[in-house]
N, C-alpha and C positions, 0 to 999 in steps of 0.2 A: 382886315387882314388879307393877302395875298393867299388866292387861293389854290392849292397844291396840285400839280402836272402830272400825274403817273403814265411811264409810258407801259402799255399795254401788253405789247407785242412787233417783233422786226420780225419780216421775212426777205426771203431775198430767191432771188429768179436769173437765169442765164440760158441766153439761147443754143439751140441743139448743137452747131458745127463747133465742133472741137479743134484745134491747133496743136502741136504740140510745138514746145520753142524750137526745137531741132529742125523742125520741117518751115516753121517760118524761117529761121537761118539760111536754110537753101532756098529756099522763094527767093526772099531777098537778093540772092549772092546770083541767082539768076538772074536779077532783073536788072541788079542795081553794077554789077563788079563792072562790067566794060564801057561803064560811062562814068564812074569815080576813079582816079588814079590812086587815094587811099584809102579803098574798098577796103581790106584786109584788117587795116589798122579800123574800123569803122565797124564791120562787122562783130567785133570781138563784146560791142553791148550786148547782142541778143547771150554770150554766154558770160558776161556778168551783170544781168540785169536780177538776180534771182528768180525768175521764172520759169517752171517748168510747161503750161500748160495755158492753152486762153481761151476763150467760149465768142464765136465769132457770129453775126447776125445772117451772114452771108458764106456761103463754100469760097473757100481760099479761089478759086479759081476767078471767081467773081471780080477780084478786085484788080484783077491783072488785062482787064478788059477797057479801052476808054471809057472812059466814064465820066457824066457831068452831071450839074446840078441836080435836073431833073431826076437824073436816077439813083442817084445817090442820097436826094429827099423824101425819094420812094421807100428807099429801103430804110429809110429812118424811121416815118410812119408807118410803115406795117410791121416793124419791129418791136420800136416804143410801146406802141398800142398791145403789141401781144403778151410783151414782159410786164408792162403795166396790171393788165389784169391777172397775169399768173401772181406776180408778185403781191398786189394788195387783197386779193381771196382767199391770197396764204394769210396773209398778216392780220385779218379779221375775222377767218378763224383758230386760229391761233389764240385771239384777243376774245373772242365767246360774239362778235358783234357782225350784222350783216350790213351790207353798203347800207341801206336805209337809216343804218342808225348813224351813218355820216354827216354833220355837220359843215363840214369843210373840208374840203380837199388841196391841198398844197403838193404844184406839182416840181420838179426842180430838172431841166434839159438844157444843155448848151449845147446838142450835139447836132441840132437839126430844127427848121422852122415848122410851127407847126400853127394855123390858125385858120376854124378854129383849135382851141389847145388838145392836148393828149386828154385830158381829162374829158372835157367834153366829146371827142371822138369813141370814146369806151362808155361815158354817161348809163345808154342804156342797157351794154350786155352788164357792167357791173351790179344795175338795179341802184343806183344814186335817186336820189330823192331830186323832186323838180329843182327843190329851194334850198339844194345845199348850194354852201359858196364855195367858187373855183380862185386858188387862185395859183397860178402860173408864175414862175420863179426863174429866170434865163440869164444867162451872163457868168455865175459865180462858179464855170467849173470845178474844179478838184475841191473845191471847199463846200461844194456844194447842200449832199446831204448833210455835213453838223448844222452848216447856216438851213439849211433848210427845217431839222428837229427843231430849233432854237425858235423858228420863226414860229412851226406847229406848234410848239408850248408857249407860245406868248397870245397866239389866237385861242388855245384851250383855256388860258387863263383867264382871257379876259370876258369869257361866258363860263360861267361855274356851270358846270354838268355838261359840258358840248364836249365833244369826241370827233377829233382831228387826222386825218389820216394824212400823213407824210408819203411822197414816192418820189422817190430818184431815180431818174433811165436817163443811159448813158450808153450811145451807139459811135463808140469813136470808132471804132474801123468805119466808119461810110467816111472817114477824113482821110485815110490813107492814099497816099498820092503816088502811086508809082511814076507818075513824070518829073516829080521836081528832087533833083539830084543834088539834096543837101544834107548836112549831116544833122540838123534838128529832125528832118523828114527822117532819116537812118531808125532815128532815137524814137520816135514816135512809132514806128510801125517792127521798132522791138520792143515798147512796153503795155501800149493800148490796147482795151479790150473792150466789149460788152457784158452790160449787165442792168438788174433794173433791184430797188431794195425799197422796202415800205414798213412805214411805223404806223401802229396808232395810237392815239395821244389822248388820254381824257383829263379832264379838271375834275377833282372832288370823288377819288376813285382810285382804287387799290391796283398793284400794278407788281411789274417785276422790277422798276426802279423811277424813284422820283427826280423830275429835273430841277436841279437848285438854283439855277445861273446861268446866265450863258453870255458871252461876247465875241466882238471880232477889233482886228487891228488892222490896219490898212498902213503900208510905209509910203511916203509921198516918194514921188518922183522910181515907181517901180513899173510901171506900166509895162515898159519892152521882158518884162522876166518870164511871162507864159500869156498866153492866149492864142487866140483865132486869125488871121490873114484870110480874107473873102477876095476871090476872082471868080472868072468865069466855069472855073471846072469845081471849085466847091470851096470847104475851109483847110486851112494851110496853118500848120501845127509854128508858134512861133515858141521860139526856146533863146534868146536874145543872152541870158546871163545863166552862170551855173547855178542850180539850184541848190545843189548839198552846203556848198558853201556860204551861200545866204541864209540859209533854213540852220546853220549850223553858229554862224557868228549874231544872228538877231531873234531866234524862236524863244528861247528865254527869257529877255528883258519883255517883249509883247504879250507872254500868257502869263507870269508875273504882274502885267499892268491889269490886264482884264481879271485873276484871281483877287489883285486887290480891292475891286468895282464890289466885291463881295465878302472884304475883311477877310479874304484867304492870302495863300501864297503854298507857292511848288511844295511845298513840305507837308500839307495837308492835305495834298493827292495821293493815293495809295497806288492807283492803276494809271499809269497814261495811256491812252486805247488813241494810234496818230494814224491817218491815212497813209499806207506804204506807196508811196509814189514812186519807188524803187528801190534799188536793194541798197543803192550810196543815200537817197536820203533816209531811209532807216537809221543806217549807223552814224549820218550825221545829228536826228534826232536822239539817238541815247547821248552821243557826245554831248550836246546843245542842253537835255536836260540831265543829263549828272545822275543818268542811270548804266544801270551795267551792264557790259557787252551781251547782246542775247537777250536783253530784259523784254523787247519787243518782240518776242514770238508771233505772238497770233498775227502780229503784222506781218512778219515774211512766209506765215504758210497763206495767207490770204493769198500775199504777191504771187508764191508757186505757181497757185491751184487755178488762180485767175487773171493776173495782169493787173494793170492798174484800168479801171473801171470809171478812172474820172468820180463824179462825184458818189454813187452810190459805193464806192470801197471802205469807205472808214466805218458804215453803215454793216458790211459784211465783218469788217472785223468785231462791231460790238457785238455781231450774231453770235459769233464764237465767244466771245465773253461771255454773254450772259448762259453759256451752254454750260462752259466751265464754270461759273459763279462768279457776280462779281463781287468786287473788294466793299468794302463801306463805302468809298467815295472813288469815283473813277474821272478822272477828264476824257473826254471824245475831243479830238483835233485835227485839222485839216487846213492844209496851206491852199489859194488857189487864184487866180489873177485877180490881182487890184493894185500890187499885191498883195493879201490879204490873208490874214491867221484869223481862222473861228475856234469856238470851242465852246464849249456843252459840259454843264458838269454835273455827274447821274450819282446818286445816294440809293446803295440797294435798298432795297425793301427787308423790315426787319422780318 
């Protein structure tokens, strides 16, 4: 018999510089308005993005400075590394459990190179045991942390009693490009933010909610819809196709296909918990699953209070779930380049 995943405990971590969207609106409109002819019309995301508020790695002023690789991988590593460990010291005590009693660590970054990994650069302030296993997760942006829970309970799985810790860091402001004068860039440095979020996972162990399932969808021929462009000044935010629109005509038929992997289907989901990647793909998600206007709350007060965070956000919306109570059965879901739909599906704890 398959042996049961309980997750433990989520925490979640944001670095000190605060933003408010108002004040990056005028960043922006200073940097951006007399080299766009439709500034005006372009600026108008930063006030419907649903965002009041972003937690930034860096002081605004920092990013209005040239900047290249190097320093922009600087601030990625002394960042990661520092949310890393705020965030999983929370998460394990929280969980009753000290790094020692880590087994594995799964880390999930697409925002910065880092080797060796973030994990191993924090090893010893966290107290990590020689012979735990690292394993580094890169590529899966926004989808990041569900696909990365998913991956953590299939490693806790398959050693009864091992205890897994999950972390997601996500330092997109070190992508912001004040030189490149395009409207995906516009879009990007009105939604992006930092933040860092951590599970811990055991097999064979009582918890705040068991993981039942979990899959991803991949659509061929999506590649141009989100990811990374690399030059010489850093990563260059690619936004190729609208996303509400796609997330809205295909997100059903896909978590439909992965709930059946498991003899479910949308109807026997009580909670959908979706990463708010913004305030139009929200309401393209309730439209997409055939929930009702608003049903997705804790998704846009995440959005307000933080941005979208890349992959640890859907990770911060469960926080809030699980604060408020969850339902019997919840889906966690998160769209993010491949282009790819995960999801995770968490059974409270009786």
């Amino acid at each position: 018999m398959p042996h049961p995943v309980s997750l433990l405990a989520v925490a979640t971590a944001v670095p000190p510089n605060v933003v408010s969207q108002r004040d990056a609106a005028r960043v922006a409109h200073e940097t951006f308005s007399a080299r766009i002819d439709d500034f005006e019309r372009l600026v108008k995301v930063f006030e419907s993005s649903g965002i009041v508020r972003r937690h930034l790695v860096r002081p605004v002023d920092w990013y209005l400075k040239p900047l290249g690789w190097a320093e922009r991988n600087a601030a990625y590593l002394e960042g990661a590394c520092a949310l890393f460990v705020q965030a999983a010291t929370q998460a394990l005590a929280e969980a009753g459990k000290s790094a020692a009693d880590v087994d594995c660590v799964v880390t999930v970054s697409s925002t910065g190179l880092a080797t060796p990994g973030i994990d191993a650069r924090v090893a010893e302030q966290m107290g990590f045991r020689a012979d735990v296993e690292r394993v580094p997760v890169f590529g899966l942006g926004c989808a990041g942390g569900v696909s990365g829970l998913s991956l953590g309970a299939r490693l806790a799985q398959s050693r009864p009693g091992s205890c897994v810790l999950v972390v997601a860091v996500e330092l997109c402001s070190v992508a912001f490009r004040m030189d490149k004068v395009t409207k995906e860039n516009i879009v990007a440095t009105a939604l992006f933010a930092d933040g860092a979020a951590a599970c811990v996972l055991q097999s064979d162990a009582s918890g705040l909610a068991t993981v039942e399932m979990s899959g991803q969808h991949t659509w061929p021929g999506t590649l141009d819809i989100m990811g990374w462009n690399v030059d010489d000044t850093g990563l260059g935010v690619i936004f190729d196709r609208a996303i509400p629109p796609f997330a809205e005509a295909n997100i059903l038929p896909a978590v439909t296909s992965i709930l059946a992997r498991a003899d479910m289907e949308p109807a026997d989901v009580d909670r959908f918990l979706c990463h708010p990647g913004g305030a139009k793909v929200i309401t393209a998600l309730e439209r997409a699953l055939l929930l009702g206007q608003g049903a997705l709350d804790l998704e846009r007060q995440v959005l307000a209070d933080y941005g979208n965070m890349s992959a640890p956000t859907a990770l911060f919306v469960l926080k809030r779930a699980l604060t408020a109570g969850l339902p019997q059965r919840s889906l966690l879901t998160a769209l993010g380049p491949g282009f790819t739909a995960s999801c995770v599906s968490l059974k409270a704890a009786a």
